[in-house]
C-alpha positions in Angstrom: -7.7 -12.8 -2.0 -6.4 -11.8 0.9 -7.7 -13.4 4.4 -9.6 -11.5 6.5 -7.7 -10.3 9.5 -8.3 -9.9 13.1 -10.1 -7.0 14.1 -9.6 -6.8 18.2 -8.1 -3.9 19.7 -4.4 -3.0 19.2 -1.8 -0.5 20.4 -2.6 3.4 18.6 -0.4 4.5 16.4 1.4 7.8 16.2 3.1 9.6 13.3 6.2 10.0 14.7 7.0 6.6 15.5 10.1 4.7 12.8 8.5 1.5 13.8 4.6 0.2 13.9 3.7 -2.9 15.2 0.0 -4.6 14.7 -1.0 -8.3 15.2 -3.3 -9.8 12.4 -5.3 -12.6 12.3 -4.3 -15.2 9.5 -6.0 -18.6 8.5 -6.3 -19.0 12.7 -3.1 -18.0 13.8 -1.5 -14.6 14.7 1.2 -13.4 12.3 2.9 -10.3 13.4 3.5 -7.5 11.0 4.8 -4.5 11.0 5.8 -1.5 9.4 8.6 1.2 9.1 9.3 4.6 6.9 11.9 3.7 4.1 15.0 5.4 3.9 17.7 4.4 0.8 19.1 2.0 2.7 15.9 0.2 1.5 16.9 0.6 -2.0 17.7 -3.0 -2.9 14.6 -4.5 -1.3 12.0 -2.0 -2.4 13.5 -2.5 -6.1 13.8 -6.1 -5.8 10.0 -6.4 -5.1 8.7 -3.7 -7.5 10.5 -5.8 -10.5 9.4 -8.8 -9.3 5.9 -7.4 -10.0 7.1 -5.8 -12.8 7.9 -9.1 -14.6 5.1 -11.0 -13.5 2.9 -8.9 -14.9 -0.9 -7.3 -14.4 0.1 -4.2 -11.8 2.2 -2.4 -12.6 2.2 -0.7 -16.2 6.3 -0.6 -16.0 7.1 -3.0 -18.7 10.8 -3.1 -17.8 13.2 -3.5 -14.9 13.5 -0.5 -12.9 17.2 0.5 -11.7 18.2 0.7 -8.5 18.6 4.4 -8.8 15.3 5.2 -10.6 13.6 3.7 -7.4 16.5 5.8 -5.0 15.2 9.0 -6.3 11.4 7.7 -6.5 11.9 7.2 -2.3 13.7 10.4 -1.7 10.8 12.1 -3.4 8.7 11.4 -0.8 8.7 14.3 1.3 6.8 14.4 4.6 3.6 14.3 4.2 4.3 11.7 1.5 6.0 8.5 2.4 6.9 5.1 1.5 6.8 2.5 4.3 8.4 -1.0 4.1 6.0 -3.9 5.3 8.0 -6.9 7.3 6.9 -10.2 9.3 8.4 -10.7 12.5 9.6 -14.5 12.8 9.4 -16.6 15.7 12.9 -16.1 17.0 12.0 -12.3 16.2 13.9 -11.8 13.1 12.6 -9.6 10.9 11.9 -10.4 7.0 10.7 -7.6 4.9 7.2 -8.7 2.7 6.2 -5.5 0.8 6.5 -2.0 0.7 3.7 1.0 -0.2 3.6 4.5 -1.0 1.3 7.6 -0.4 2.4 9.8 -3.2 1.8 12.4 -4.7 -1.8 12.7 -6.4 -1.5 15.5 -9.1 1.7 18.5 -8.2 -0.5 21.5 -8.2 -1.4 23.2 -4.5 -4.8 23.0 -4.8 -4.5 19.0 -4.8 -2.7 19.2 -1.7 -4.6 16.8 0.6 -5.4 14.3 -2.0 -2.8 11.2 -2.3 -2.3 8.1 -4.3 -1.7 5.1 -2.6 0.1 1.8 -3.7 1.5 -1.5 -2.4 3.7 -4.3 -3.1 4.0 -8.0 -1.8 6.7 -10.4 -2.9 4.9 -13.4 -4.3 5.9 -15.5 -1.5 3.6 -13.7 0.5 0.4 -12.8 -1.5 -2.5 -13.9 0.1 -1.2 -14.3 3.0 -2.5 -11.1 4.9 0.0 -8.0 3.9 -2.3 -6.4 1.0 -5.2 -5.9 3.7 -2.6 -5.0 6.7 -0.7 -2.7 3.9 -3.7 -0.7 2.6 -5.0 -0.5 6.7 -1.4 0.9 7.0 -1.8 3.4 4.5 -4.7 4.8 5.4 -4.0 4.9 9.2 -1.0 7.2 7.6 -2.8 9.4 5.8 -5.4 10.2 8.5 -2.1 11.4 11.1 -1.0 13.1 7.5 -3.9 15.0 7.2 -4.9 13.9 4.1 -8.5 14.4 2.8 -8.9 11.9 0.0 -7.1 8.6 -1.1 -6.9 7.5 -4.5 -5.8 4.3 -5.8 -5.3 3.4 -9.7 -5.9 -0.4 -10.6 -5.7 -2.5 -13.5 -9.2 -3.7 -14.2 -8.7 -7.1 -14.0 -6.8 -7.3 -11.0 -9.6 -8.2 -9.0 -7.8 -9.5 -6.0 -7.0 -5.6 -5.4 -10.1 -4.1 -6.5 -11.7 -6.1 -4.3 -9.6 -5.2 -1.6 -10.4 -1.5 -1.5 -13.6 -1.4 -2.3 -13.7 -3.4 0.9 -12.3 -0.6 2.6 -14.8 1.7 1.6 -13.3 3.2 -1.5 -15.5 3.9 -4.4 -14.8 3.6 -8.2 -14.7 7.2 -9.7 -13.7 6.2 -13.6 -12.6 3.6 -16.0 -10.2 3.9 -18.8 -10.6 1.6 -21.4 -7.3 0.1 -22.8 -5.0 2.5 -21.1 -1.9 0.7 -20.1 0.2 -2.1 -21.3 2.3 -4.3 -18.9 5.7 -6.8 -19.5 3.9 -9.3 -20.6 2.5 -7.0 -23.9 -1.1 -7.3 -22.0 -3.3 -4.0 -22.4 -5.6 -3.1 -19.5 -8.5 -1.9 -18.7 -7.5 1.0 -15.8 -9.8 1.5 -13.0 -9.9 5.1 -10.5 -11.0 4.6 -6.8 -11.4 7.2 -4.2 -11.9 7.0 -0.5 -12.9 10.3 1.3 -11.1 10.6 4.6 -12.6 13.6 6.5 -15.8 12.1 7.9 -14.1 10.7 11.1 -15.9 6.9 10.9 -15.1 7.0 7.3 -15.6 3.2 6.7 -12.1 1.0 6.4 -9.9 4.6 7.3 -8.7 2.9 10.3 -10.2 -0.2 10.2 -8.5 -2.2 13.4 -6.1 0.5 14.5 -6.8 2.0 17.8 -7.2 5.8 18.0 -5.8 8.0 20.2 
């Protein structure tokens, strides 16, 4: 699970910014992260880390590889108010070293969905449970407030209970199960479980949990 992060106040965020900064809190010391829109030149890294899940198994129901060019045209599908973001850790000397990435995507393409997104994230193993799963989905969801969405949805194997956990400490609620719906690499068939998170009351719980408003 991830550690439970600092909750002082931080510097707002704004939607047209390329670069976010926050400072969270982890096992007693203050690791900086930060985040960023994608463009292709993160091709290779956003790839590199999906596949990584992808072969480890239990999160992804890709059971193969992806290419690089599968997850090109995945980013440039993201049109504005969708997005993928790339997650990075800023080292002492201040280099930066990218950690994750995540996505609000589309939900279901017909109009009368518009407003409703589905969120996902991914953290090379290195750095799991280290504090970029809870500073990811904060992320996300500061996003989709300035994106005017009105409800986030995420989709979870069952028995990934590090994540579930996660967003239903954000507020979200379960909406569904689907009984053995997906297989992963590793031939193991899941359990899939539907959360939602309703962002129009303004103190929805978790929406912007830590992140200043303007």
């Amino acid at each position: 699970m991830p550690m439970r992060e600092g909750r002082g106040p931080v510097a707002p965020l704004t939607h047209g910014q390329d670069v976010r900064g926050l400072l969270c809190r982890y096992a007693g010391t203050m690791q900086q992260f930060r985040y960023r829109l994608a463009t292709v030149d993160d091709v290779a890294v956003i790839t590199d880390i999906y596949n990584e899940a992808v072969m480890a198994g239990g999160s992804t129901a890709d059971t193969v590889p992806v290419t690089y060019e599968a997850r090109r045209r995945w980013i440039e599908s993201h049109v504005d108010p969708y997005a993928v973001f790339v997650f990075e850790t800023i080292a002492g000397d201040g280099e930066a070293e990218e950690v994750g990435f995540g996505a609000i995507s589309v939900f279901y393409d017909r109009p009368g969905y518009d407003g409703v997104c589905d969120l996902a994230y991914y953290v090379t193993a290195r750095w799991q449970r280290r504090g970029v799963g809870r500073f990811a989905l904060r992320t996300l969801l500061n996003e989709c407030r300035a994106r005017a969405m009105r409800k986030a949805c995420a989709i979870i194997f069952s028995d990934n209970t590090a994540s579930n956990a996660l967003v239903e400490s954000f507020g979200f609620e379960p909406f569904g199960e689907m009984p053995e719906a997906a297989y992963d690499s590793r031939g193991v068939l899941h359990d899939m479980s539907y959360w939602c998170l309703d962002l129009t009351p303004l103190d929805a719980k978790g929406a912007v949990e830590g992140i200043a408003r303007r």
